[in-house]
N, C-alpha and C positions, 0 to 999 in steps of 0.2 A: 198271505199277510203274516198269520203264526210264525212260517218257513223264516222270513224275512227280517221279524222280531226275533226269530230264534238267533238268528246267524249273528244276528247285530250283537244280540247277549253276550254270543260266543267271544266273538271279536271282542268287545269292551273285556271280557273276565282274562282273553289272553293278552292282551294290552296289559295288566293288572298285574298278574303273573310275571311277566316279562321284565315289569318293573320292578318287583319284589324282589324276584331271582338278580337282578342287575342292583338294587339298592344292597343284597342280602352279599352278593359279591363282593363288592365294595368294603362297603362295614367288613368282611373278612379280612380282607385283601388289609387294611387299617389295623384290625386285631393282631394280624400278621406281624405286620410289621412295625408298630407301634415302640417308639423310643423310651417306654414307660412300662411299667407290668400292668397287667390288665385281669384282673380277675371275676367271672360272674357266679354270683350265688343266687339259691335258689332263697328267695323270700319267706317262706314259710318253713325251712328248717336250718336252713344257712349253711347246705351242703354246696363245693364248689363244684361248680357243672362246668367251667370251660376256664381256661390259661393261657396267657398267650406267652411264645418265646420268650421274650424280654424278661419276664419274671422268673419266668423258669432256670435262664442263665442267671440273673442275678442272684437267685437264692439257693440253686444249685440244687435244687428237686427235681426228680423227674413229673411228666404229667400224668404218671399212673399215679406217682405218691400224695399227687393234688386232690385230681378228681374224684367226685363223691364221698369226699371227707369237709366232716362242718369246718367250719374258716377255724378253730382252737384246735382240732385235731392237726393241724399241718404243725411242725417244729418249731417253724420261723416263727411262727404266733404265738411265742411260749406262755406269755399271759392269758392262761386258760381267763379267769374270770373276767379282765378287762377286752378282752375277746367279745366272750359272750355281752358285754355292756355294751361294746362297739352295736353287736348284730342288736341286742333289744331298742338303741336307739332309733339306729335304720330303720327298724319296723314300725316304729312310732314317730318318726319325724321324715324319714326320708332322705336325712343328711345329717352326716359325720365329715369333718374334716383335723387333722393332727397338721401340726406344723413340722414337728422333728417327733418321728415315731424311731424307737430301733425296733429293726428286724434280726434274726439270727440266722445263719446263710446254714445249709446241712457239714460245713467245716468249723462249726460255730464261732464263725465270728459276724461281728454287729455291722449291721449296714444301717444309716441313716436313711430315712422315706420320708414324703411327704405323702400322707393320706389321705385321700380326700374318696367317700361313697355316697352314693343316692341312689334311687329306689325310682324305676319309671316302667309305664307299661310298654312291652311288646309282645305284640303277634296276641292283643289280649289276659295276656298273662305279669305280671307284676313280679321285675327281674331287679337282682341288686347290681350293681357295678362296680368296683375297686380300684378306681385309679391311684398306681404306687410310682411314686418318681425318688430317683436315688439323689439326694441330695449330701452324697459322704463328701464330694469334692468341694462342691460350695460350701460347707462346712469349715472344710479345710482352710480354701481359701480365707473364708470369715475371719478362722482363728488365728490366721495369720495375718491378716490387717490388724485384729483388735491387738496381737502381738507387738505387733510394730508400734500402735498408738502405744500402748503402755510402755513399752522401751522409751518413747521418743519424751513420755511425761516423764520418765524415770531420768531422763538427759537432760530435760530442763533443770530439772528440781535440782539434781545434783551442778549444774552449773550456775545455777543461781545461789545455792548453797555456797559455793566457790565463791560467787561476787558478796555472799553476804560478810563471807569470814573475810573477805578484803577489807571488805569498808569497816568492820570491828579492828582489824587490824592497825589501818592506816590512824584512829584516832587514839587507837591505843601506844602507837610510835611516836605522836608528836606529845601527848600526856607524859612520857617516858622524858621526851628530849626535855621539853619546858620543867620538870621536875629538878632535872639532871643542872639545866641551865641556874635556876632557883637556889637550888643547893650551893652553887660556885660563889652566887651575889648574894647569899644570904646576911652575910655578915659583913658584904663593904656597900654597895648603890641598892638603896630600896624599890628606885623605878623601873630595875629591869626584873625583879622578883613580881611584882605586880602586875608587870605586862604578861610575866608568866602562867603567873596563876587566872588572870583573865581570860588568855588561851587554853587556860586546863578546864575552865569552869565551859569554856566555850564548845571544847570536846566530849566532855562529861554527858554534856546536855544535848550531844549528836550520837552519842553512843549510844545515852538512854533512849534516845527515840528509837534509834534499828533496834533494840531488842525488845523495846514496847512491841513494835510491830511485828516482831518476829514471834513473840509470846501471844498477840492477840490472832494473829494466822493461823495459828498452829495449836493454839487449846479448844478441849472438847466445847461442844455445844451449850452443855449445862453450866460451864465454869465460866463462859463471855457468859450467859444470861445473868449470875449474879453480880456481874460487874456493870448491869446497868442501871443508873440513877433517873427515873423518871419523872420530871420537875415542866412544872410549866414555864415557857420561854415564848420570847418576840421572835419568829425567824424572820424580820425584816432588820432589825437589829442586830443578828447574828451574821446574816450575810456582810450586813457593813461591815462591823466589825472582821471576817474574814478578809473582805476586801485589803481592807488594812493593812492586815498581818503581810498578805504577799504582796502587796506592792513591791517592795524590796528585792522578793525573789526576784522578780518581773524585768528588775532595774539595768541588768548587762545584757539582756535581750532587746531592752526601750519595748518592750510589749504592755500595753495598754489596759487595762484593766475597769470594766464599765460593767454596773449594774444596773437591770433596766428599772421602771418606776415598779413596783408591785404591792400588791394590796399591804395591810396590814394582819397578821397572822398568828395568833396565840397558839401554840398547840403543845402536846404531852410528848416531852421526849429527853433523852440524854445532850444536854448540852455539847457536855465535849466530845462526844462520839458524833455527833452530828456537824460537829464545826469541821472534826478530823475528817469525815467524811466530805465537806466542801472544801477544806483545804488540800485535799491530795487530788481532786478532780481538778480545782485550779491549778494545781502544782504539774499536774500530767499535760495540759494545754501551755504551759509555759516548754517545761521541755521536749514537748510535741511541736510547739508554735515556729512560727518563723520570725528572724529580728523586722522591729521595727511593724509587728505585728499586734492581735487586737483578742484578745480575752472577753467574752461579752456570758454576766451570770443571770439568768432571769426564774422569777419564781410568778407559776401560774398554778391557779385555784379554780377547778370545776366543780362540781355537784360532788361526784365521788372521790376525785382523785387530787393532790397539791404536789405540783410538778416542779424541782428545781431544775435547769437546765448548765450548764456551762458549755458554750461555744467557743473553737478556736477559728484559727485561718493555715491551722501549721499545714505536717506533712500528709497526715490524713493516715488511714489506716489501709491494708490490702485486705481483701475477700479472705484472702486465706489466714492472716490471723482474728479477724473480725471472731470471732465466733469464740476466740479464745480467753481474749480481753482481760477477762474477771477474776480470770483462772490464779489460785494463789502459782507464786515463780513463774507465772509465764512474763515474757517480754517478746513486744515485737517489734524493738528497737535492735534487733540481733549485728546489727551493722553500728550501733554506737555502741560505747561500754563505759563511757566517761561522765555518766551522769551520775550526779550527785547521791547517794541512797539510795540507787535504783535499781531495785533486788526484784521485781515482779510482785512487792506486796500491795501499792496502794490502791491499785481498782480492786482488789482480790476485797481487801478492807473498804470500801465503799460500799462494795456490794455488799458485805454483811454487816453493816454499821444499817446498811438499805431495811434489808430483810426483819431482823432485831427490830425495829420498828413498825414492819408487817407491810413493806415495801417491795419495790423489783427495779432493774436498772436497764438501761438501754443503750444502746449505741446508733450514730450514722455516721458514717464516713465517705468521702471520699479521696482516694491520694491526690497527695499535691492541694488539694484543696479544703482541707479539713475536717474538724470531728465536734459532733455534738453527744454529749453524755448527758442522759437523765435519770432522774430518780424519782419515781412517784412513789407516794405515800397515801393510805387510805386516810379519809378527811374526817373517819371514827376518832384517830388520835389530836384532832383540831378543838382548840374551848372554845 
């Protein structure tokens, strides 16, 4: 019986063994070969006991120059003291991880890592672990997308810059002509002096508005904040009265212009910052919209939040400019150029006419089938 329990013992412990050696293979065979550095320290002094290849090439040490030296003693680690922070962590938490660590390679130059260590027992004993991935090219990579974004802002800006000094131009040339014309009739037919200065007054007051906008786009934070006048107003009475104002715009498209019933609404805010704000949201759905199409402005009030909305039926917006929207010079009408004052300022100014108020803004779209823009507002600023 003893014999029999003996043998059984035996068998179970090299079953055991067998497994050990084959898990203990394995895991090598991984450390081996491992597409990352791999390095193990010893828990209680933070000497490294084992390296695998990968690390070894990438920092260009050898494994004598590693082994049983503390993780600050190696080169690559030149932050002696943040070193040691790293290991005092480990020891008390068990996990360290860096997003972008540099390392220093033994040719000194900088490699980008991600660092990531933890602290787990084997074979009973409580071992640290050092996963190091070279992240220099993804880096690379990164910095040349975000390259490219900032060029491609740098290409807006400068080409909406271009559309803005056109449209300064073009009212600056007919000001000039009607002057010129004025001058000729001054002193024989009064009626064509008048029709001029009509026409001057009528450009005057399209000039001042692109550079309103181009001055409210474009000044610091602190300087729109003391240009606001905080007064209480009806915003069911301002939307009408918006309504109003563009009908007109609306009039060579036949786009229809309807606001739905909405409560009645007191609240604290800049009148005319708020009207410009409704009026260039209408103004975007007109020449967004399609003829013989339908503008619908609606104002809703929840618990926390008072939502204006304005819905079109036009072209709708793509996935890839959605996002962009708001952005002061951006357009993503890149295939029209003939709209009227349409320099990329008036959603950029909606949005911040929004914010000033302690608002945010929104978009939905779909092409071909239209866009809805909203703007809520906290219902702190509501009497």
């Amino acid at each position: 019986m003893k014999k029999k329990l003996g043998k059984k013992i035996k068998k179970v412990s090299n079953n055991i063994n067998k497994k050990l050696l084959a898990s203990e293979v394995k895991y090598r065979r991984l450390f081996e070969s491992a597409h990352d550095g791999i390095l193990m320290l010893d828990s209680e002094t933070g000497q490294i006991t084992d390296v695998n290849p990968f690390l070894i090439k990438l920092l260009e040490y050898s494994k004598e120059e590693f082994l049983n030296k503390k993780l600050w003693e190696v080169g690559a680690f030149r932050n002696v003291r943040a070193s040691k922070d790293v290991f005092k962590i480990l020891q008390n938490e068990g996990y360290v991880r860096y997003e972008d660590l540099p390392l220093e390679t033994k040719a000194g130059k900088l490699v980008s890592v991600e660092f990531v260590s933890n602290s787990y027992l084997a074979g009973g004993e409580l071992v640290i672990q050092c996963n190091i991935r070279d992240i220099t090219e993804r880096k690379e990579v990164d910095q040349i997308k975000e390259s490219k974004r900032l060029l491609e802002v740098e290409r807006w800006k400068v080409e909406s810059i271009a559309d803005a000094t056109h449209e300064l131009r073009t009212p600056l040339a007919i000001i000039k002509g009607n002057v010129d014309l004025a001058m000729r009739h001054i002193s024989k037919k009064p009626k064509p002096m008048r029709t001029a200065l009509k026409d001057i007054n009528y450009e005057i007051g399209r000039l001042a508005k692109i550079l309103t906008d181009l001055s409210l786009i474009t000044s610091k934070a602190w300087e729109l904040k003391n240009r606001i006048v905080y007064k209480k107003l009806d915003l069911r009475v301002l939307v009408k009265k918006v309504v109003g104002q563009c009908k007109p715009l609306a009039y060579k498209k036949n786009i229809s212009i309807t606001s739905s019933e909405m409560p009645r609404i007191i609240m604290l805010g800049d009148e005319g910052y708020l009207a410009k704000m409704i009026i260039n949201l209408v103004k975007n759905s007109i020449i967004y919209g399609r003829k013989n199409g339908h503008t619908k402005i609606s104002v809703k009030k929840s618990k926390n939040l008072i939502t204006i909305s304005v819905a079109d039926d036009g072209i709708g917006i793509s996935e890839e400019d959605l996002p962009h929207v708001f952005e002061r010079f951006y357009r993503a009408d890149k295939f029209q150029r003939s709209h009227e004052n349409n320099v990329g300022l008036g959603l950029a100014i909606v949005k911040w006419v929004a914010e000033i108020h302690g608002g945010s803004v929104k978009v939905q779209s779909v092409q071909k089938k239209g866009s809805v823009f909203s703007v809520s507002i906290p219902t702190n600023t509501i009497m």
